[in-house]
C-alpha positions in Angstrom: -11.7 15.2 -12.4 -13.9 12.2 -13.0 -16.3 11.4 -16.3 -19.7 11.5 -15.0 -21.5 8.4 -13.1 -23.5 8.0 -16.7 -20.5 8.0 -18.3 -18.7 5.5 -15.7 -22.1 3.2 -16.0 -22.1 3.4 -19.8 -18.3 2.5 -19.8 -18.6 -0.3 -17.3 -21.7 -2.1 -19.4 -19.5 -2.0 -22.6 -16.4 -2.9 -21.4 -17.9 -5.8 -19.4 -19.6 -7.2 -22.7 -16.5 -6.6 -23.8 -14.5 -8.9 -21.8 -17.1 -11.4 -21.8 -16.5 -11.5 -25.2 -13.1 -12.1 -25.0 -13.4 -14.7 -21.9 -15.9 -16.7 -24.6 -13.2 -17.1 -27.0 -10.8 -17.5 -24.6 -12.3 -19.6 -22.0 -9.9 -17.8 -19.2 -12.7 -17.5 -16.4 -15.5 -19.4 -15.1 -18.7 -17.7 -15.1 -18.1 -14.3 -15.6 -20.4 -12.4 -16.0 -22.0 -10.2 -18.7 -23.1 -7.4 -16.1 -21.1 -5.0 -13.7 -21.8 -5.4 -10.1 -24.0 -9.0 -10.2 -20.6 -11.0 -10.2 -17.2 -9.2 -9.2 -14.0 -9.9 -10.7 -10.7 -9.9 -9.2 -8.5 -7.7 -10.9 -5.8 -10.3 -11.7 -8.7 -11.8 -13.5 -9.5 -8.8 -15.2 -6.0 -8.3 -15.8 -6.0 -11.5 -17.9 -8.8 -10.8 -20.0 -7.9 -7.4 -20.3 -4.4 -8.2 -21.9 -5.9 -11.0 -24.1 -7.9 -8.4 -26.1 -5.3 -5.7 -26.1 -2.5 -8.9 -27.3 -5.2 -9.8 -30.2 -5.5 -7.3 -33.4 -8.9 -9.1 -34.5 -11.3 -9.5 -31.0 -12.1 -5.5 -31.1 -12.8 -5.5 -34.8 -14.8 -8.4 -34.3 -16.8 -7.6 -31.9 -17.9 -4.8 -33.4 -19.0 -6.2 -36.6 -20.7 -9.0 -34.9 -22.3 -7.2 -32.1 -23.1 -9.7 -30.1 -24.9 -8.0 -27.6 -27.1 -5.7 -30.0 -25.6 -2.4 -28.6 -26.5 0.5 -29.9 -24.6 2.6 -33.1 -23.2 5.0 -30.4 -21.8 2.2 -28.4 -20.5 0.8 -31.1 -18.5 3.6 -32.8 -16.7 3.9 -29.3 -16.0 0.7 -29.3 -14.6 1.2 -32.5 -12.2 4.1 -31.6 -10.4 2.5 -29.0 -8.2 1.3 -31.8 -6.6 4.7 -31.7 -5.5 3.5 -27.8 -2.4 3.9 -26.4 -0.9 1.6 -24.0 2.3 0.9 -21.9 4.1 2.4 -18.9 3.3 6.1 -18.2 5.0 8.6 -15.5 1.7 10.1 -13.4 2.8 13.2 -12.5 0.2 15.6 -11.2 -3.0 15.6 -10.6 -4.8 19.1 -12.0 -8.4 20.1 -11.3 -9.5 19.2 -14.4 -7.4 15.9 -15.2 -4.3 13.8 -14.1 -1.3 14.2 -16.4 0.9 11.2 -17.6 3.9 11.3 -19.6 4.7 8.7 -21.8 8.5 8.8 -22.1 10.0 8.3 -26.3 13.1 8.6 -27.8 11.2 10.1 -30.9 8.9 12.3 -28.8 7.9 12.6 -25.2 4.3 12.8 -24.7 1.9 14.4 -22.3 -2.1 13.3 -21.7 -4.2 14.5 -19.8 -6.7 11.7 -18.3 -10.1 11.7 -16.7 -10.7 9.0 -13.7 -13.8 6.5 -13.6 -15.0 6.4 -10.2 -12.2 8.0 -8.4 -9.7 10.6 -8.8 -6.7 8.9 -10.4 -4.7 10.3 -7.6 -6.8 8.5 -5.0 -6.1 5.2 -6.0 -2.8 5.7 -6.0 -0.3 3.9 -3.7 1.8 6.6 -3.2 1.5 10.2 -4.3 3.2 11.7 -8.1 5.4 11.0 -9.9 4.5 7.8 -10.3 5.1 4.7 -12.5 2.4 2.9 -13.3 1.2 0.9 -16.8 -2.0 0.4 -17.9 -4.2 1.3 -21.5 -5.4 5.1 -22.2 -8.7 5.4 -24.3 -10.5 8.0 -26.3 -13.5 8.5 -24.7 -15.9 11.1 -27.2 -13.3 14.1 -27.4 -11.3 12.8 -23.8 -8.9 10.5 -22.4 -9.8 7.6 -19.8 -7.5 4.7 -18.7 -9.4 1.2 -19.4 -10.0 0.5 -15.3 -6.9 -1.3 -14.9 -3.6 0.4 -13.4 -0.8 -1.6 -12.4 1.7 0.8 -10.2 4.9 1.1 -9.2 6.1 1.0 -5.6 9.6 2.8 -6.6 10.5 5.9 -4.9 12.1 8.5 -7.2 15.2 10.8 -6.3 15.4 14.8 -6.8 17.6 13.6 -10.5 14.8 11.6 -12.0 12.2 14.1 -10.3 14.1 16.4 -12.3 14.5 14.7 -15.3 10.9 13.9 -15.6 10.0 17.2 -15.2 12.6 17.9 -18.0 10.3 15.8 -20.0 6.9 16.8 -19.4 8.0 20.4 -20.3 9.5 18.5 -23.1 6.1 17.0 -24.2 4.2 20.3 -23.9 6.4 22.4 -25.2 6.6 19.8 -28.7 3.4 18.8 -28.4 0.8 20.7 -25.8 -0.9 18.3 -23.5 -3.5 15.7 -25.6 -6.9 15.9 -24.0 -8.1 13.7 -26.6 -6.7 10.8 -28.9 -8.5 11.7 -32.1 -6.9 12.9 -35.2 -6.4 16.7 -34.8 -3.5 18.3 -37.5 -4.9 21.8 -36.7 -5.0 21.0 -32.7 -1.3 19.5 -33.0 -0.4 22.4 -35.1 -1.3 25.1 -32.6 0.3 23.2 -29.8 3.5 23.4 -31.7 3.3 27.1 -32.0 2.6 27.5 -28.9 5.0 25.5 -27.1 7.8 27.7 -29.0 6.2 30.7 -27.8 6.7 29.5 -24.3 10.3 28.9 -25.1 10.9 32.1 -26.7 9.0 34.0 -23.6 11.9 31.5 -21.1 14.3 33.0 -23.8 13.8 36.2 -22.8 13.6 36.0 -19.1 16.9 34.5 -19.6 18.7 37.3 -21.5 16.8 39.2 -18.2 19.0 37.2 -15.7 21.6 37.6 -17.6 21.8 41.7 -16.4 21.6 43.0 -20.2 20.4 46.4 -21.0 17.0 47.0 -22.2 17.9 47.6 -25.5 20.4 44.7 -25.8 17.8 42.3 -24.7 15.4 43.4 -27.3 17.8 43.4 -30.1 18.7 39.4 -29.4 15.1 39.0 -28.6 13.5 40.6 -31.8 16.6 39.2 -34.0 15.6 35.7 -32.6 11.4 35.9 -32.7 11.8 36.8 -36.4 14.0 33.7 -37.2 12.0 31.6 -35.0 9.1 33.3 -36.5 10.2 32.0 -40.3 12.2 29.2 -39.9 9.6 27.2 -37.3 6.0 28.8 -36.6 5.6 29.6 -40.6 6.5 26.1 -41.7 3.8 24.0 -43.1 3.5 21.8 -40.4 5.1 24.0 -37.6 8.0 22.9 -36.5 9.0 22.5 -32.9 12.1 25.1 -31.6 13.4 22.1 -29.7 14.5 20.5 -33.1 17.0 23.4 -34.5 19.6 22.4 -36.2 23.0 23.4 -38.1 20.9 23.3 -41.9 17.9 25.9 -39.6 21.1 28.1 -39.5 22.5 27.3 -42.4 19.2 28.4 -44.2 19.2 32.1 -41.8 23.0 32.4 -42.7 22.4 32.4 -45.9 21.1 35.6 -46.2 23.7 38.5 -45.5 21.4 40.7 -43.8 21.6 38.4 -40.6 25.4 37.8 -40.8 25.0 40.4 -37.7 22.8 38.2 -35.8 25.5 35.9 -35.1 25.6 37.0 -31.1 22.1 36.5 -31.0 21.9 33.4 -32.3 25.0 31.9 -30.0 22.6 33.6 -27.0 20.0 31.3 -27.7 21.7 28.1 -28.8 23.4 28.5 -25.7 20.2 29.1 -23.6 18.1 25.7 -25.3 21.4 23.5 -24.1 21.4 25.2 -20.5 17.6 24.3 -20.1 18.2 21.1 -21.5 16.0 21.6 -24.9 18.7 20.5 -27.1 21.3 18.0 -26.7 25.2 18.5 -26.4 26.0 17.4 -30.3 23.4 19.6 -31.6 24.9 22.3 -29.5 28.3 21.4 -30.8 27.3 21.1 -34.2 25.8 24.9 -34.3 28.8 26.2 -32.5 30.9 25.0 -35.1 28.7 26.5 -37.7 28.8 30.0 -35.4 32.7 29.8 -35.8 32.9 29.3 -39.5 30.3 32.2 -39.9 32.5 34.9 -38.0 33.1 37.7 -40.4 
């Protein structure tokens, strides 16, 4: 999905101006031109300009307060929120019907956005099809996400491991975070995402204990024992807290009361689940087990 051709013309005239404003500082170009269309620009050029007012922390501010080019309020104050971008090398990895998802790849927290195209569908510019590596600048755009015009892809082919890993990290991203459909402050939004990514994980949980051939009343014992520890320990916390970031002092802190001493079988079910679908790492793993042991009765 696409912002509308107002929206793209609206976009092009400010980020032109922009550019130009840059270029006159700059001096990186000859002749460019204020207006979209009357004088093209190579997109090396572009490229140059682009990455000289994304490199500076005072030309957006600046041009803003100066307005040079007497644009409207409106213009302006989206100017103004395109300090709230985020830029470097994203993973495209589908195409949706109502935008493209990238996955910005973190060792604090994997990422997921979901990005409107300009003229064209994001996947038709593409030089191959998802996933993708490509780097470029995503923007707020009044309550959505657009990329600044300028993609620079990859030509690397990836194998069924990465494939898989990257998948591993979208769900990853939407399961900590939901998938961002806009890049302005939202605690609530961010909030909800949380609780629901960990009802996601809980509903996997449960097909798992499923798989697993269990009785009906077994699986609803570790599955009821395990929503209400869930339930107090992550979705109640003030913010909520993602299930992907248990830990030994989460158990610690259930353990402590006697009454779920008797969860212990439970509890190893589901440790033991988050590690086999790769939602927490081997030490954490380790580290609970250890914990499981010295809480036998």
């Amino acid at each position: 999905m696409n912002i509308s051709p107002a929206e793209v013309e609206r976009f092009y005239r400010i980020w032109w101006l922009l550019l130009a404003y840059v270029n006159e500082h700059e001096k990186l170009l000859d002749n460019f031109s204020k207006t979209p269309g009357v004088a093209g620009v190579h997109p090396p050029d572009a490229l140059k300009l682009r990455n000289a007012l994304w490199a500076s922390p005072n030309y957006l501010q600046d041009f803003v307060a100066s307005n040079p080019d007497r644009l409207p309020q409106t213009d302006l104050a989206l100017v103004a929120s395109w300090h709230r971008r985020v830029q470097g090398k994203f993973f495209i990895m589908r195409q949706l019907k109502k935008h493209c998802i990238f996955l910005l790849q973190s060792e604090q927290q994997n990422r997921a956005y979901g990005v409107l195209g300009l003229v064209s569908p994001i996947e038709d510019i593409l030089p191959m099809a998802p996933p993708i590596l490509v780097e470029t600048v995503l923007l707020p755009w009044e309550g959505k996400i657009i990329y600044d015009g300028l993609l620079q892809a990859s030509a690397i082919h990836f194998g069924s491991g990465i494939r898989s890993s990257l998948t591993n990290s979208l769900r990853s991203a939407t399961e900590s975070g939901g998938l961002l459909t806009s890049l302005e402050p939202d605690q609530l939004g961010a909030a909800s995402a949380v609780v629901d990514g960990n009802r996601k994980i809980m509903a996997e949980f449960e097909k798992s204990l499923r798989k697993a051939g269990l009785s009906d009343k077994l699986i609803l014992q570790h599955y009821s024992a395990m929503q209400a520890f869930v339930q107090d320990s992550f979705q109640q916390q003030d913010p909520p807290r993602s299930l992907r970031l248990l830990d030994e002092q989460d158990l610690n802190r259930y353990f402590s009361r006697p009454e779920n001493a008797v969860h212990r079988v439970s509890v190893k079910r589901l440790v033991k689940f988050l590690l086999d679908s790769d939602r927490i790492d081997w030490d954490t793993a380790r580290n609970v087990e250890d914990l499981l042991k010295k809480k036998r009765p």
